[in-house]
C-alpha positions as a Markdown table, in Angstrom:
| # | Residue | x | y | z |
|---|---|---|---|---|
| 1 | Unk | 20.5 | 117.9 | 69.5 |
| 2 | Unk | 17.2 | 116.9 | 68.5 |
| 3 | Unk | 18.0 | 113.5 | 67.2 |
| 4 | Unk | 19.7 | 112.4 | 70.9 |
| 5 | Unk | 16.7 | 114.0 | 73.0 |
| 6 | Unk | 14.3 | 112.2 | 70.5 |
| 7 | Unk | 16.3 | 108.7 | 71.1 |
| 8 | Unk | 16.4 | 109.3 | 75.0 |
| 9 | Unk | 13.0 | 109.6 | 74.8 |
| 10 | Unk | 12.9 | 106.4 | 73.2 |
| 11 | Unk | 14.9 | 104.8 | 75.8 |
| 12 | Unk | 12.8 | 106.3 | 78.7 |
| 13 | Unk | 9.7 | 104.9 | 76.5 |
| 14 | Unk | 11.5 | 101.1 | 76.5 |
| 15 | Unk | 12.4 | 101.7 | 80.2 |
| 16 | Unk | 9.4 | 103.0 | 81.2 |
| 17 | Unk | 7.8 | 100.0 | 79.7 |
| 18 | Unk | 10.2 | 97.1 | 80.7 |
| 19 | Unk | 11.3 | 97.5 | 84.7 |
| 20 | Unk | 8.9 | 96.1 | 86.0 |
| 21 | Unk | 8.3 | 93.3 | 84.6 |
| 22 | Unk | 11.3 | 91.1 | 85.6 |
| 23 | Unk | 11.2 | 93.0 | 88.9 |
| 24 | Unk | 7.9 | 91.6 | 89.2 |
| 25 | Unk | 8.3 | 87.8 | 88.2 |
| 26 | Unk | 12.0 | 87.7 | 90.3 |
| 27 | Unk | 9.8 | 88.6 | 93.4 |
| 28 | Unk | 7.1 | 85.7 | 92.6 |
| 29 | Unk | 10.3 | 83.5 | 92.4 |
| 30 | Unk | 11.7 | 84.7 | 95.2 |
| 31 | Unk | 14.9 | 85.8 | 93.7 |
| 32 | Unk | 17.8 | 87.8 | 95.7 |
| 33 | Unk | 17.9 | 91.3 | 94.6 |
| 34 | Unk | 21.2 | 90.7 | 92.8 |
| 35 | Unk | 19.2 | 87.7 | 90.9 |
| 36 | Unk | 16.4 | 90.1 | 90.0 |
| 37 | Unk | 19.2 | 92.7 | 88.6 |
| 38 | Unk | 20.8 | 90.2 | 86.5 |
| 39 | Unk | 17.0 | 89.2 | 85.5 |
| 40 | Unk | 16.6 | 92.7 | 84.3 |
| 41 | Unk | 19.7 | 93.0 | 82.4 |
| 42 | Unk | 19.7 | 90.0 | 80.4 |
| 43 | Unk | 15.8 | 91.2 | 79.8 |
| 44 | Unk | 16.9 | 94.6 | 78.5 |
| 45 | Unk | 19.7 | 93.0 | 76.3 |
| 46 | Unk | 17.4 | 90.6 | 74.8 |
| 47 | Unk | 14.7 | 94.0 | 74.2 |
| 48 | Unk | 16.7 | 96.1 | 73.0 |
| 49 | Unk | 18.8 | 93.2 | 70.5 |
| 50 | Unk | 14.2 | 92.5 | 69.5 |
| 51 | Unk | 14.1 | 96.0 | 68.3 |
| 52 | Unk | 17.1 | 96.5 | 66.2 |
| 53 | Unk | 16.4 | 93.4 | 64.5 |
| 54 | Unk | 12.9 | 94.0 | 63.4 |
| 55 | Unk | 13.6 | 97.4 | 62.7 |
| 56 | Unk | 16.4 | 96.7 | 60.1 |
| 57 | Unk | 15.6 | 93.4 | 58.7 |
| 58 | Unk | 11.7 | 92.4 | 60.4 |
| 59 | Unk | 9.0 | 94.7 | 59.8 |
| 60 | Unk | 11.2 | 98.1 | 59.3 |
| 61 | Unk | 8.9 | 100.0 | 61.3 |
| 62 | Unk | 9.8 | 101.6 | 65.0 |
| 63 | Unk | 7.7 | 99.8 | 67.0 |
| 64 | Unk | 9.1 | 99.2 | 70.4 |
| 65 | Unk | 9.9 | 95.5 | 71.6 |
| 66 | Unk | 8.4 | 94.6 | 75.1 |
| 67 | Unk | 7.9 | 91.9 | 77.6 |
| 68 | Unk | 4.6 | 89.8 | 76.3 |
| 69 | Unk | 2.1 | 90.0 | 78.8 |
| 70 | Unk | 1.3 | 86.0 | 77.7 |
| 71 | Unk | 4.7 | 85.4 | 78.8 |
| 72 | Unk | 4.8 | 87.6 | 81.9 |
| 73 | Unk | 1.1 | 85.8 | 82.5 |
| 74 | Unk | 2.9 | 82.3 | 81.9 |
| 75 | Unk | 5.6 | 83.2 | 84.3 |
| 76 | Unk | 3.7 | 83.6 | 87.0 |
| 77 | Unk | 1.4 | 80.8 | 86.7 |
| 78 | Unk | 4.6 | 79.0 | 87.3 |
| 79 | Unk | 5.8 | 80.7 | 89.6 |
| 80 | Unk | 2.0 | 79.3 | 91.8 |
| 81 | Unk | 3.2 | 76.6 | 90.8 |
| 82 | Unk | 6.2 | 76.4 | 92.3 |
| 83 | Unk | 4.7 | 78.4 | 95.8 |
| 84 | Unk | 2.3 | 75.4 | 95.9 |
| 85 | Unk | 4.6 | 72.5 | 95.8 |
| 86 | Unk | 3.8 | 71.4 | 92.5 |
| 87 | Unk | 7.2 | 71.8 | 90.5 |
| 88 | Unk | 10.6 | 72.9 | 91.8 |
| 89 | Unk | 11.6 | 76.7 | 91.1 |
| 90 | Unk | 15.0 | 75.4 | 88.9 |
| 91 | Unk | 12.7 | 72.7 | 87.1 |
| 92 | Unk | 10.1 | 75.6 | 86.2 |
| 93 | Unk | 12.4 | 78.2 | 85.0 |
| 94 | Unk | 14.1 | 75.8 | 83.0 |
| 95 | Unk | 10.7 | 74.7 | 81.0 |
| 96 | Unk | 10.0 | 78.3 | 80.9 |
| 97 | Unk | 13.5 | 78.4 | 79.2 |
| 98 | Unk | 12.4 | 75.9 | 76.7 |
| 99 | Unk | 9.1 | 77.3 | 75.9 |
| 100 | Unk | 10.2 | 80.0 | 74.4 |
| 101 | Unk | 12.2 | 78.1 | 72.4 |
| 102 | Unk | 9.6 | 76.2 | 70.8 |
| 103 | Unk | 7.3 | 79.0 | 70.7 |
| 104 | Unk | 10.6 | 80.7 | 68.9 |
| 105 | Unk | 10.6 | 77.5 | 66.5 |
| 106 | Unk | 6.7 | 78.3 | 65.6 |
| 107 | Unk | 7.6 | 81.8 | 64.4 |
| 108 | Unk | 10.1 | 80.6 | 62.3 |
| 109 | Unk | 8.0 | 78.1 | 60.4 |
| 110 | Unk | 5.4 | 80.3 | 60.2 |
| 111 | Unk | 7.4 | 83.3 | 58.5 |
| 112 | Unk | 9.5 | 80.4 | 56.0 |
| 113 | Unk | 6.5 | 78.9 | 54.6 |
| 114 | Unk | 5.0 | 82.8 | 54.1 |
| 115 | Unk | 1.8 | 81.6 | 56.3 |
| 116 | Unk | 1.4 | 85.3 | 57.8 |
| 117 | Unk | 0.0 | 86.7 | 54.6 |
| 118 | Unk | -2.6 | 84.6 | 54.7 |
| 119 | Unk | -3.1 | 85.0 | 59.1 |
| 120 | Unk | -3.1 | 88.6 | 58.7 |
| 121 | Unk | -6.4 | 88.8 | 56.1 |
| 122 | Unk | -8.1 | 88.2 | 59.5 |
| 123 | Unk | -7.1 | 91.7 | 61.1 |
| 124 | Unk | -10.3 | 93.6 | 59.6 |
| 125 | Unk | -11.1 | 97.2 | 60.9 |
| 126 | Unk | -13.4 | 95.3 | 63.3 |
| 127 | Unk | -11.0 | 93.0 | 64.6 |
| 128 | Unk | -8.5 | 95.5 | 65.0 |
| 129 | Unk | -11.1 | 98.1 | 66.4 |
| 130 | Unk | -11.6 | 95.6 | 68.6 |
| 131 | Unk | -8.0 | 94.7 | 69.9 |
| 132 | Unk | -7.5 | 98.3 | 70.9 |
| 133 | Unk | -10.0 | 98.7 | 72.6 |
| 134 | Unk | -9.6 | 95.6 | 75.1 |
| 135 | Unk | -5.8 | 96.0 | 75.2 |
| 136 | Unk | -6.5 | 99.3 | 76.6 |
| 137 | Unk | -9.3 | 97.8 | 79.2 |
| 138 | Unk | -6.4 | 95.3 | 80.0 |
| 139 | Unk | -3.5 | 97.5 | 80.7 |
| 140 | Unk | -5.9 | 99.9 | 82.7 |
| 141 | Unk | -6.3 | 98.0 | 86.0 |
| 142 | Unk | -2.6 | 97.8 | 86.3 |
| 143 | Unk | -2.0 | 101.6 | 85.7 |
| 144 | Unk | -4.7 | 102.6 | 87.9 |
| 145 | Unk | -2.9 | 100.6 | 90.5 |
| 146 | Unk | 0.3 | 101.7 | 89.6 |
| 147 | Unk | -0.5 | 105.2 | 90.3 |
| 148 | Unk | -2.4 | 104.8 | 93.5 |
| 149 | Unk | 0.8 | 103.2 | 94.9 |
| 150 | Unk | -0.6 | 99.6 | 95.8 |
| 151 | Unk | 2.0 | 97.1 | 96.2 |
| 152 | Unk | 4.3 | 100.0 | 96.0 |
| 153 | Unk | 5.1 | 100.2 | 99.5 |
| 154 | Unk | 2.2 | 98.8 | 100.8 |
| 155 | Unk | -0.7 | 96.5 | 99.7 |
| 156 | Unk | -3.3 | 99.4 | 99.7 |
| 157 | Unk | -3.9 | 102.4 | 98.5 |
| 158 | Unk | -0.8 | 104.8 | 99.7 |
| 159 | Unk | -1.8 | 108.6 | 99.3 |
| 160 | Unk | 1.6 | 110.0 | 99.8 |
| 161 | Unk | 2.5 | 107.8 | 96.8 |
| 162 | Unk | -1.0 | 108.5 | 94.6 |
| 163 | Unk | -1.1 | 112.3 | 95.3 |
| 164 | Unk | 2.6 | 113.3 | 93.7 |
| 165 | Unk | 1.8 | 110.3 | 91.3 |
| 166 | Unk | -1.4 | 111.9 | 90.2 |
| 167 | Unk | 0.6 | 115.3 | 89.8 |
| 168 | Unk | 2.9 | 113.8 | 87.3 |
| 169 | Unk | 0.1 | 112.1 | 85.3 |
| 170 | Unk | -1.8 | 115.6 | 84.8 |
| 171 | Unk | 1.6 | 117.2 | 84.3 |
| 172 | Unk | 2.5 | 114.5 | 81.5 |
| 173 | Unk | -0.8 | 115.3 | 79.9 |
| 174 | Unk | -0.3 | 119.2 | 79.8 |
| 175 | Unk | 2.9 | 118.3 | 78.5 |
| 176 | Unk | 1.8 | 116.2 | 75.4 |
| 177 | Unk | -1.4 | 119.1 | 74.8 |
| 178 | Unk | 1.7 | 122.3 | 74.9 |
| 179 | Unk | 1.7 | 124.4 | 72.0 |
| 180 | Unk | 5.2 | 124.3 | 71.9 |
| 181 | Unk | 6.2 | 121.8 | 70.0 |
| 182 | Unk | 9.3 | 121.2 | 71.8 |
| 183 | Unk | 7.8 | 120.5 | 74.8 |
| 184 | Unk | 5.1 | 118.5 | 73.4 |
| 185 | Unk | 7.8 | 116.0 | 71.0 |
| 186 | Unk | 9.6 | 115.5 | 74.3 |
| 187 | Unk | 7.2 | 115.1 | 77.0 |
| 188 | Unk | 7.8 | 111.6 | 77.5 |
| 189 | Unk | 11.0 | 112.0 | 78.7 |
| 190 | Unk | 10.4 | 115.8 | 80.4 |
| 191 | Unk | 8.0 | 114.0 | 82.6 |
| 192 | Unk | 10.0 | 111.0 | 83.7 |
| 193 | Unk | 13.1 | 113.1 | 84.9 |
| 194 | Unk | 10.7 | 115.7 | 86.4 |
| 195 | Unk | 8.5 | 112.8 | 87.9 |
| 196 | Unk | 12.0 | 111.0 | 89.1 |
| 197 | Unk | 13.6 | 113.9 | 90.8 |
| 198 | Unk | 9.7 | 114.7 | 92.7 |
| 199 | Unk | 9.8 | 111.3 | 94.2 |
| 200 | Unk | 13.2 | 111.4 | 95.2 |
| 201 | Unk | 12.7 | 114.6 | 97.2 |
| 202 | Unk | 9.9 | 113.3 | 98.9 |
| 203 | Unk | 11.7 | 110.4 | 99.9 |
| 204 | Unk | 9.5 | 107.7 | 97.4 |
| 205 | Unk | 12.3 | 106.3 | 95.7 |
| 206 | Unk | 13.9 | 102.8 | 96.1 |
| 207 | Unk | 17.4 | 102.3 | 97.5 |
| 208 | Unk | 19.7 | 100.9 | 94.5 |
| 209 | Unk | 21.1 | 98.1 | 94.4 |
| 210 | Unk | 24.6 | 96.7 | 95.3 |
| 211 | Unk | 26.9 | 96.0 | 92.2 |
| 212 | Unk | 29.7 | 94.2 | 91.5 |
| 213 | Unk | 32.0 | 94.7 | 89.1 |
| 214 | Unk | 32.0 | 97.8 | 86.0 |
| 215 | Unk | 31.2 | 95.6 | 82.9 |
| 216 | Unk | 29.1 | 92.1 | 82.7 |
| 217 | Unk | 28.0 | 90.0 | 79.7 |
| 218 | Unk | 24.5 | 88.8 | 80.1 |
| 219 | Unk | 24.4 | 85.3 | 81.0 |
| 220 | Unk | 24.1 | 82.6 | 78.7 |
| 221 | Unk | 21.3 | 79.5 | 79.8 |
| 222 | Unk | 21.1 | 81.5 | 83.1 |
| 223 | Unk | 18.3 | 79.2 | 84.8 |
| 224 | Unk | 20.2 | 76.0 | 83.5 |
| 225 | Unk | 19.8 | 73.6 | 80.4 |
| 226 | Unk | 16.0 | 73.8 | 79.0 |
| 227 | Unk | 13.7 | 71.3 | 80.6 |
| 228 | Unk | 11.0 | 70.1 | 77.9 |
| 229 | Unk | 7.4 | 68.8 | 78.9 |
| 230 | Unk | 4.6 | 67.9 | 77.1 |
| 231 | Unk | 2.7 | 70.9 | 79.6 |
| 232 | Unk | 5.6 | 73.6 | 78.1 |
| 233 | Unk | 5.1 | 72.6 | 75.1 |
| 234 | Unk | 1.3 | 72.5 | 74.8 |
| 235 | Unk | 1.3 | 76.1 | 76.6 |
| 236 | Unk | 4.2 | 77.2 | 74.2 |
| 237 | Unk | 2.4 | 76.4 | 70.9 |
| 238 | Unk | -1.3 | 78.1 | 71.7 |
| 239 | Unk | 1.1 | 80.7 | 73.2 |
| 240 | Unk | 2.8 | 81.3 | 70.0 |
| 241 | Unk | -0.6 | 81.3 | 68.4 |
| 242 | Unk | -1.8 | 83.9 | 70.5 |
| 243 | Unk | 1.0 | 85.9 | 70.0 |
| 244 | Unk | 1.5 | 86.0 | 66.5 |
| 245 | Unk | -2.6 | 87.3 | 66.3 |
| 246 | Unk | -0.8 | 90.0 | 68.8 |
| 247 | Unk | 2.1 | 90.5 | 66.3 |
| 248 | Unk | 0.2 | 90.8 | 63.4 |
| 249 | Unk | -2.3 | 93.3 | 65.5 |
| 250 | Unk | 0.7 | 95.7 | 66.6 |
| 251 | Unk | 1.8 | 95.7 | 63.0 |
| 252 | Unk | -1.3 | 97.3 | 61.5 |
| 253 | Unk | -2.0 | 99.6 | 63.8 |
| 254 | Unk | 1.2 | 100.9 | 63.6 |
| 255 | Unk | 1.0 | 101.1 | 60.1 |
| 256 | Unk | -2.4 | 103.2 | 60.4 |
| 257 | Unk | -0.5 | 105.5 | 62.4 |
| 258 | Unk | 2.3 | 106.1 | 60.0 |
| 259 | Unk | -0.2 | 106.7 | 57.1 |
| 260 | Unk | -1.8 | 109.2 | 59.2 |
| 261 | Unk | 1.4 | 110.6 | 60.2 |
| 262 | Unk | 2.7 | 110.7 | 56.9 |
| 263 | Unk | 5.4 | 108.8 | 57.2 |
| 264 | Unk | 4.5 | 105.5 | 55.5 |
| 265 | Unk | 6.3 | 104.9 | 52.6 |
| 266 | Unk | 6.6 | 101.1 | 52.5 |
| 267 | Unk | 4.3 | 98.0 | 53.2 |
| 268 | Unk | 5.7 | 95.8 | 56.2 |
| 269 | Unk | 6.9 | 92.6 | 55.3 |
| 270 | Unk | 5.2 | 90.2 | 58.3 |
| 271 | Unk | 6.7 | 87.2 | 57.2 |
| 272 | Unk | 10.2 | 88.4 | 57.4 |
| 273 | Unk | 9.2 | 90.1 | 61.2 |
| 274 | Unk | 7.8 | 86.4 | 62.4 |
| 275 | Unk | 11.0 | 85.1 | 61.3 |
| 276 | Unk | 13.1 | 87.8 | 63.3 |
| 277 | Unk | 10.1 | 87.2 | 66.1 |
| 278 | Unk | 10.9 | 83.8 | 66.2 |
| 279 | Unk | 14.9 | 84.3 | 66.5 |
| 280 | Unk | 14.5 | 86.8 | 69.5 |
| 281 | Unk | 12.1 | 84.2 | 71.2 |
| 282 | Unk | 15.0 | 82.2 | 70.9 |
| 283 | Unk | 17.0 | 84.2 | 72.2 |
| 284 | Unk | 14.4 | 85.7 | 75.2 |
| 285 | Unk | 15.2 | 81.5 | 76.1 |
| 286 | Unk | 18.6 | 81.3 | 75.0 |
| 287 | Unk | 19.5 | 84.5 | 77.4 |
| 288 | Unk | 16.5 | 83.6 | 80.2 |
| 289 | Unk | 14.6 | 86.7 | 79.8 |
| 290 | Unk | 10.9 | 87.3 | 79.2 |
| 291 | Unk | 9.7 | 86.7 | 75.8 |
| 292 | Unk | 9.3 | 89.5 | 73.4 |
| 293 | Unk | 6.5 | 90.6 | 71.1 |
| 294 | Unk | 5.8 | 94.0 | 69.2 |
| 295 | Unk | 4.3 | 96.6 | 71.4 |
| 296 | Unk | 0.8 | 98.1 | 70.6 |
| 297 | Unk | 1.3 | 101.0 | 73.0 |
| 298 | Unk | 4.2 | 101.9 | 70.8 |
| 299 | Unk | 1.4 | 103.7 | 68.8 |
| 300 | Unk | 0.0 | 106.0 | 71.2 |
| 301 | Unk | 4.0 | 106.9 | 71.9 |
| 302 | Unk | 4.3 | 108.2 | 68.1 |
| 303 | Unk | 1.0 | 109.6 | 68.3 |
| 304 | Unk | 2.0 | 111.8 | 71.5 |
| 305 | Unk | 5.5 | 113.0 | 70.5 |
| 306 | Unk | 5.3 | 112.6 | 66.4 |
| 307 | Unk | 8.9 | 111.0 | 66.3 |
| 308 | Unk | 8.0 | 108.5 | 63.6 |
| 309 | Unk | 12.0 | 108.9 | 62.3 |
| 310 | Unk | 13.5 | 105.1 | 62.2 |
| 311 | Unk | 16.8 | 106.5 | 63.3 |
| 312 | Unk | 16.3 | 108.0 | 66.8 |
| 313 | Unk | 14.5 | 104.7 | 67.4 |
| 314 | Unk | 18.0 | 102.7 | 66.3 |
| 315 | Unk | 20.1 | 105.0 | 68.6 |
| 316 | Unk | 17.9 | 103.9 | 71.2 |
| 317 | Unk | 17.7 | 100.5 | 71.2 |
| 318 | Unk | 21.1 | 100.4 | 71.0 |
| 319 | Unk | 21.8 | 102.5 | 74.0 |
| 320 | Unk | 19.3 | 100.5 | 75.6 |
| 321 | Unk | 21.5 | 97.1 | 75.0 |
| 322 | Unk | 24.5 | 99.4 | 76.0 |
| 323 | Unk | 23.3 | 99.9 | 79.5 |
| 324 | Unk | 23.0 | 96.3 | 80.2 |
| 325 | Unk | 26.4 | 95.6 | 79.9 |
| 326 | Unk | 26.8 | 97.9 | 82.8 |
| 327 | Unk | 25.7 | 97.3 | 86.0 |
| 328 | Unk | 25.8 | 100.5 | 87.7 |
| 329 | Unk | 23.4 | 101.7 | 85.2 |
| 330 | Unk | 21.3 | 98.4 | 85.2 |
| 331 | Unk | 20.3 | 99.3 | 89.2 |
| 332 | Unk | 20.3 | 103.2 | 88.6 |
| 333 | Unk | 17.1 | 102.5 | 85.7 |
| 334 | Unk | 15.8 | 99.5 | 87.8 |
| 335 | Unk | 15.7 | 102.3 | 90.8 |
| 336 | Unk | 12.9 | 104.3 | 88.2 |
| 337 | Unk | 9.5 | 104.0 | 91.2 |
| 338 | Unk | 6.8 | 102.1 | 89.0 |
| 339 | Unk | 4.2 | 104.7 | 90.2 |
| 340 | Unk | 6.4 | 107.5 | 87.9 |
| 341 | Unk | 6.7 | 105.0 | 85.2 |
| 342 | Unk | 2.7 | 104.5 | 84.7 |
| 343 | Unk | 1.8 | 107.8 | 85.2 |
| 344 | Unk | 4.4 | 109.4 | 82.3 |
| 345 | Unk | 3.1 | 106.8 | 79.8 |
| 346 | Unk | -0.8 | 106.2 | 80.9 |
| 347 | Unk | -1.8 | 109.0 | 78.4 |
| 348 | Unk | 0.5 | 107.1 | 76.1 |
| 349 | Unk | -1.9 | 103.7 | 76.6 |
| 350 | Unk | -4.8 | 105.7 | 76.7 |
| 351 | Unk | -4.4 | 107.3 | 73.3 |
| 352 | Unk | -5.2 | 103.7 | 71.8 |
| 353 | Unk | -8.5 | 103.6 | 72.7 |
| 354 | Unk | -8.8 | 106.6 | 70.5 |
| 355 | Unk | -7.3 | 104.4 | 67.3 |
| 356 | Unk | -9.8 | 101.6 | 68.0 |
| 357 | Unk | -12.6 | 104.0 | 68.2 |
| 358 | Unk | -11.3 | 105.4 | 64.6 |
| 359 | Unk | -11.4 | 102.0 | 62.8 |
| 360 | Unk | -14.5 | 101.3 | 63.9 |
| 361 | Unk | -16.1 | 104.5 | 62.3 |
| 362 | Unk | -14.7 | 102.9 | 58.8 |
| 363 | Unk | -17.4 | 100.2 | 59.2 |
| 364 | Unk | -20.7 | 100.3 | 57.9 |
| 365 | Unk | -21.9 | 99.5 | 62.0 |
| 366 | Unk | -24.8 | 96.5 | 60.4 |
| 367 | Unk | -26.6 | 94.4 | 62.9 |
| 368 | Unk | -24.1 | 91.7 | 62.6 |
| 369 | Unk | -20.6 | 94.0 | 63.5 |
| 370 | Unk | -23.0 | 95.8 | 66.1 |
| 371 | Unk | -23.7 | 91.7 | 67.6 |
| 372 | Unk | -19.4 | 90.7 | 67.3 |
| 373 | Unk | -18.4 | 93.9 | 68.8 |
| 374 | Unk | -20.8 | 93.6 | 71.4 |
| 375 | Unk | -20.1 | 89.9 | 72.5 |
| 376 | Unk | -16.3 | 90.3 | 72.2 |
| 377 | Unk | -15.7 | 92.9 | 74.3 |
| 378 | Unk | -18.6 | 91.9 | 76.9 |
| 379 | Unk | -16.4 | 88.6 | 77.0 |
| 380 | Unk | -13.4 | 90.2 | 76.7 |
| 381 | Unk | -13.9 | 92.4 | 79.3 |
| 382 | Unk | -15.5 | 90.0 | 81.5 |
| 383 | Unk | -12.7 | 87.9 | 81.5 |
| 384 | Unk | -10.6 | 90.2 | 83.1 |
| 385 | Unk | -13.0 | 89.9 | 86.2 |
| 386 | Unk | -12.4 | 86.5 | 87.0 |
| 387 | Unk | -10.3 | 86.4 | 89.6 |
| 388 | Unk | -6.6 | 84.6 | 89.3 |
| 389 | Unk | -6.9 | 81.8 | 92.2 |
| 390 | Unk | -10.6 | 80.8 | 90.5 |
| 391 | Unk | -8.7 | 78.9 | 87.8 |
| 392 | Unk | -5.9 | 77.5 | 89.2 |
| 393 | Unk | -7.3 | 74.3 | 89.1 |
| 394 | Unk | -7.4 | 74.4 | 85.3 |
| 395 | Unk | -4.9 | 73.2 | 83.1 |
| 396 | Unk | -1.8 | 75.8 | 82.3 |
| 397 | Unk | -2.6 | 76.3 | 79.0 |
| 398 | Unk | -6.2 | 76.4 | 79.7 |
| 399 | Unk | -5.7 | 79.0 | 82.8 |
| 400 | Unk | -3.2 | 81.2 | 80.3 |
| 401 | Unk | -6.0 | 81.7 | 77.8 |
| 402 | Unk | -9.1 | 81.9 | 80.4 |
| 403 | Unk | -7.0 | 84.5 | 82.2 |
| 404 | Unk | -6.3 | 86.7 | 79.0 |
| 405 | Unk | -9.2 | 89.4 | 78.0 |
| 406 | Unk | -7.4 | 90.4 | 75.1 |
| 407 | Unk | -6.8 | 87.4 | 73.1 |
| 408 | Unk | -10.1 | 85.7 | 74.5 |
| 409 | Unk | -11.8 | 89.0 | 73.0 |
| 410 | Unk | -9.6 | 88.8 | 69.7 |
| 411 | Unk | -10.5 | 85.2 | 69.2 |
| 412 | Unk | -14.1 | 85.8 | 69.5 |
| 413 | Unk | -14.2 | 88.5 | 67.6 |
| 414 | Unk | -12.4 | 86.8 | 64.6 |
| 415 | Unk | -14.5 | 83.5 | 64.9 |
| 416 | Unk | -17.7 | 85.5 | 65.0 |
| 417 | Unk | -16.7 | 87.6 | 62.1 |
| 418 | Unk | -15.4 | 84.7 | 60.0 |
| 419 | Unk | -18.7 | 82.6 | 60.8 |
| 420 | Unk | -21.1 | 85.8 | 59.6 |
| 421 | Unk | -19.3 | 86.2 | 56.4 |
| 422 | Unk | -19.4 | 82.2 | 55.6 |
| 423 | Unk | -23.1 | 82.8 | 56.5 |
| 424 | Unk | -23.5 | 85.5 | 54.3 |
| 425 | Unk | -21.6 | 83.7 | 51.1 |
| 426 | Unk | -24.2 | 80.7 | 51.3 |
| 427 | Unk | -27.1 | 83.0 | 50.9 |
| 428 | Unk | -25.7 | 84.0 | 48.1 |
């Protein structure tokens, strides 16, 4: 009993974490609603395919595979593109296609020639610290706005979706403090269905959609043949950049976690998890879904419920790819009202900040980590101010990056550190 409530939690976790994404970039398209279903399922097919590899021959670690937010951010500068005239909707999906197939072919080389051992002697305490900590100040604007209901139902601020919204997020959190440990490993989940049902008595919930047919295979080359271009493929190489300093990220801190859970018994193996990386970007363009990359928030999720078992995350990731192939159940999880969806896991995301704050207190805090710390997240953070429409004048890759507080924070935080201990190796 305990092993299938643990991996329902896992696929209300993956769920949670996944709808809205391609509901999201369908509607910047301008996809039908059947479009944006098919979107979703070929999305979730892709995930849950991510997971299973890594987990059995990538890293060997339950670490959840999600939409990239590069690749969600790449998406929709594409889709301004398209709203302003300058590329066709079928020519832009189709390099989008192709990106991730070179970025795919990147991973690849990079895991063969055994380059991430070298990449990942970057990810100090500091650096790590430091990722936490502005993936948390990323991910916070969109919960907060999540949970308040904008662009729910309406553009602004909607109480009657905020106030029950706001009940589920303090109910979630009493949830994961219980003494009783059953309630507390399963909270997650409790809190979806209980958030679920509430918004479906008071009338919040989305109509489903229409479906045809009981059984579909995900689509193969659904946006057409891949389109390349020198613009794809400049964006899909610093993209693939960007995202292996993500990969490499998500990997430690997961690792941390399972050392202080206990439950770390063998050293992942990053080469072998860019090379499964690099076959699921393949097939994230292969199968027209959004790109995948190993989620950081997946820590805060074993850090909440303690389910740090490999198995119950197998089970499901494979129910998850199950439910695509039907899609009755596709538009029954696609019905799941974001507002629920941020509140059960915001104390999930939160939790992170916690993990940053800890590898920071294994530094010595000098002058000079006090200075990168200090200037990374001040940029970092920064960035995320800048409005979108201020850069869309820049170039795509340029805009992708500008647009990023996370990996513009990462970056600087790396150079910095990098610079100081050159610095420090000539004086002596």
């Amino acid at each position: 009993m305990r092993l299938w409530l643990s991996s329902l939690q896992w696929v209300a976790f993956i769920l949670a974490g996944t709808i809205v994404v391609p509901i999201v970039i369908g509607e910047a398209f301008g996809m039908s609603t059947p479009e944006i279903a098919a979107f979703l399922q070929r999305t979730l097919f892709v995930l849950g395919i991510a997971g299973l590899l890594q987990v059995l021959f990538g890293h060997r670690l339950p670490i959840m595979e999600g939409p990239a937010g590069l690749w969600w951010g790449i998406f929709i500068v594409y889709a301004g593109l398209v709203s302003s005239g300058g590329l066709s909707g079928e020519s832009a999906l189709r390099q989008l296609e192709a990106g991730m197939l070179i970025s795919g072919t990147l991973f690849l080389i990079a895991g063969l020639f055994r380059w991430i051992d070298a990449i990942k002697k970057l990810f100090t305490p500091l650096v790590t610290g430091t990722y936490l900590i502005l993936l948390v100040a990323q991910l916070s604007g969109s919960f907060i706005k999540g949970i308040l209901g904008i662009n729910y139902f309406t553009e602004g601020v909607d109480p009657k979706v905020a106030l029950p919204a706001i009940g589920i997020l303090i109910f979630a959190i009493l949830l994961s403090k219980s003494r009783i440990a059953f309630v507390k490993s399963y909270s997650i989940l409790i809190s979806l269905v209980v958030g679920w049902l509430l918004f479906y008595l008071l009338g919040l919930t989305r109509p489903m959609t229409a479906t045809e047919g009981w059984v579909t295979l995900p689509e193969f080359l659904a946006f057409g043949i891949p389109e390349f271009s020198s613009g794809m493929t400049i964006t899909a190489v610093m993209t693939a950049l960007l995202l292996l300093t993500n990969m490499i990220a998500s990997i430690k801190v997961m690792e941390n976690v399972m050392k202080q859970q206990n439950a770390y018994k063998k050293a992942a193996n990053y080469n072998h998890s860019s090379i499964i990386t690099g076959i699921n970007q393949w097939l994230s363009g292969l199968f027209a879904a959004v790109g995948s990359v190993p989620l950081s928030s997946t820590a805060g999720f074993l850090m909440t419920t303690k389910t740090v078992e490999k198995l119950p995350f197998i089970i499901g990731n494979v129910i998850v790819v199950s439910i695509s192939f039907f899609p009755i159940f596709t538009s029954f999880v696609a019905s799941i009202p974001p507002p629920v969806g941020y509140a059960v896991i915001f104390i999930t995301i939160a939790s992170l900040s916690s993990l940053g704050v800890k590898e920071y207190h294994s530094l010595k805090m000098t002058e000079n980590e006090l200075f990168i710390i200090s200037l990374a997240l001040m940029i970092g953070i920064g960035s995320l101010f800048v409005p979108g429409e201020a850069l869309t004048h820049l170039p795509g890759v340029v805009m992708s990056i500008a647009n990023n507080g996370l990996i513009l924070g990462t970056v600087t935080c790396i150079v910095l550190e990098q610079i100081f201990i050159y610095l420090e190796k000539r004086k002596k």
